[in-house]
Wavefront OBJ file of the C-alpha trace (Angstrom):
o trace
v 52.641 76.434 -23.417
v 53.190 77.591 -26.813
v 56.348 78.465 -25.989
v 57.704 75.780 -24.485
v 57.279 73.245 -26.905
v 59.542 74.577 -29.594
v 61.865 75.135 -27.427
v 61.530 71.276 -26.207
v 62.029 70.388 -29.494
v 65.312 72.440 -30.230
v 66.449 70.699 -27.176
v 65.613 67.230 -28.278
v 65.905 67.240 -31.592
v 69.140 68.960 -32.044
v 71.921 66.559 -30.660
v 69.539 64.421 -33.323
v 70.229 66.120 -36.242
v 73.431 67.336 -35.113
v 75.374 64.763 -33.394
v 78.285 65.363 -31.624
v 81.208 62.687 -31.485
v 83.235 61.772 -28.131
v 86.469 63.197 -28.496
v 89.342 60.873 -27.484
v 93.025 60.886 -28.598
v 94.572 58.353 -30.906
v 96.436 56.657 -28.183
v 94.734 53.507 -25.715
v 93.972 54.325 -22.945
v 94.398 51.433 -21.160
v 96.996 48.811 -22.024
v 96.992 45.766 -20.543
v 99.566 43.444 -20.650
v 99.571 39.833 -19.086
v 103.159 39.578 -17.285
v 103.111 35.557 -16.929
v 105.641 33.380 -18.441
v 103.420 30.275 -18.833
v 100.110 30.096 -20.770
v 97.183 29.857 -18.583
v 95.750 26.672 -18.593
v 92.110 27.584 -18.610
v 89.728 30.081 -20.577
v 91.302 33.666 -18.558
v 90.990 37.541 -20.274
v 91.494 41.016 -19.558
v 90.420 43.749 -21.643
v 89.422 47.283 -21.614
v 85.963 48.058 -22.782
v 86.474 51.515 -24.247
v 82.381 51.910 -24.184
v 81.630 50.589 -21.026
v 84.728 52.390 -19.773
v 85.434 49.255 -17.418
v 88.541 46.885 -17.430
v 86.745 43.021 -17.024
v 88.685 40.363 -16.266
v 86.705 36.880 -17.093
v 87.717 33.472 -16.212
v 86.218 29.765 -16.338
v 87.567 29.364 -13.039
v 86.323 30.993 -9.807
v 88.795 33.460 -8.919
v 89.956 33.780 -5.386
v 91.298 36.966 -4.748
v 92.392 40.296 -6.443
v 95.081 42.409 -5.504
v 95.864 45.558 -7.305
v 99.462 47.268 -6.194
v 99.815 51.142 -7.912
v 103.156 52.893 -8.119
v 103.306 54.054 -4.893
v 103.284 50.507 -3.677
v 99.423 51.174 -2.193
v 97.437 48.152 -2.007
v 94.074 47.924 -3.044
v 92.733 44.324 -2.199
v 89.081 43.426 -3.546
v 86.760 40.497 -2.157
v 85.748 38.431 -5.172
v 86.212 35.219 -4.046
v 83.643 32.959 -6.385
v 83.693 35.297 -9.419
v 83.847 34.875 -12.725
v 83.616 38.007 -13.825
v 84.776 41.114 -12.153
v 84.404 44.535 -13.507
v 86.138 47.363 -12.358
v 85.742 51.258 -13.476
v 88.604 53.250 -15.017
v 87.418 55.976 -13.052
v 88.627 54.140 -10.106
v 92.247 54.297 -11.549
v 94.455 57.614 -11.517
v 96.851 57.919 -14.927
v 99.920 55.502 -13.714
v 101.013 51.538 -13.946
v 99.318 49.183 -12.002
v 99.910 45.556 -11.284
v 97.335 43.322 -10.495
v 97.429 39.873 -8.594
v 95.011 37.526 -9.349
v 94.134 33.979 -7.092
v 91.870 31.159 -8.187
v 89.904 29.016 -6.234
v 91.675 25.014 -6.408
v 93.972 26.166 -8.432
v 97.646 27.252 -7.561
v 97.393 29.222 -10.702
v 98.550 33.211 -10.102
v 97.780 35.649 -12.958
v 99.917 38.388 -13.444
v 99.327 41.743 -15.387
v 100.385 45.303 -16.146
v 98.148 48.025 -16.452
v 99.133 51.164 -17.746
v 96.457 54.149 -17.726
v 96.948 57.192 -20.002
v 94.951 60.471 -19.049
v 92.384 61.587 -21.363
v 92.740 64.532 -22.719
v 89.326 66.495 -22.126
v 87.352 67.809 -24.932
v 87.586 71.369 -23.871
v 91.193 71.592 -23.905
v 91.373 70.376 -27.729
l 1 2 3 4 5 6 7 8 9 10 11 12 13 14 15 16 17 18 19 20 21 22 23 24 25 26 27 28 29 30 31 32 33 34 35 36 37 38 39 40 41 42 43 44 45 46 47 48 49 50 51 52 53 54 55 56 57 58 59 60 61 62 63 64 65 66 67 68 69 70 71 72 73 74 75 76 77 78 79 80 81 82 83 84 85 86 87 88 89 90 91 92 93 94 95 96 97 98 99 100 101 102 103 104 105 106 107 108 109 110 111 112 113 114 115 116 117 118 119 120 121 122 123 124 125 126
């Protein structure tokens, strides 16, 4: 038992006095860009949440459907009708463009935007 605990504590309070940083490069990693010619009308945003690691998209208006086409013209299609918030991992996403589709609910209103993913370099190769 008297062994243990110091080495508990050298495990615990190390990254504590010694903190180590994420390592990610200078450039986004996501870049989202909203491809419509015409304002939307209502309160609509997508952003990349670098620490939740998610791209959200929020509306004031239900949204209908989702469609997300890659570059390899695959279709990934996601059931959200009634949201107002939707969520999605980068994880989910391979480096590439994306373009995603989005459909509200009474409203002939269609969305429009670009994603492009960058790979992240990983902190054992720097």
């Amino acid at each position: 038992m008297h062994i243990i605990i110091p080495i508990l504590l050298q495990f615990y309070l190390l990254p504590i006095i010694f903190p180590v940083d994420k390592i990610v490069g200078t450039e986004e990693v996501v870049h989202i860009e909203i491809m419509n010619k015409q304002p939307v009308p209502f309160d609509f945003s997508i952003k990349y949440l670098d620490q939740r690691d998610q791209i959200h998209l929020r509306s004031a208006k239900p949204m209908e459907s989702l469609r997300i086409l890659n570059e390899d013209k695959k279709h990934l299609s996601y059931h959200v009708r009634g949201s107002n918030l939707i969520m999605l991992p980068r994880m989910d996403f391979k480096p590439g463009s994306y373009i995603a589709e989005v459909k509200f609910q009474k409203d002939p209103m269609i969305v429009l935007a670009k994603f492009d993913i960058s790979e992240i370099p990983n902190p054992d190769d720097l």
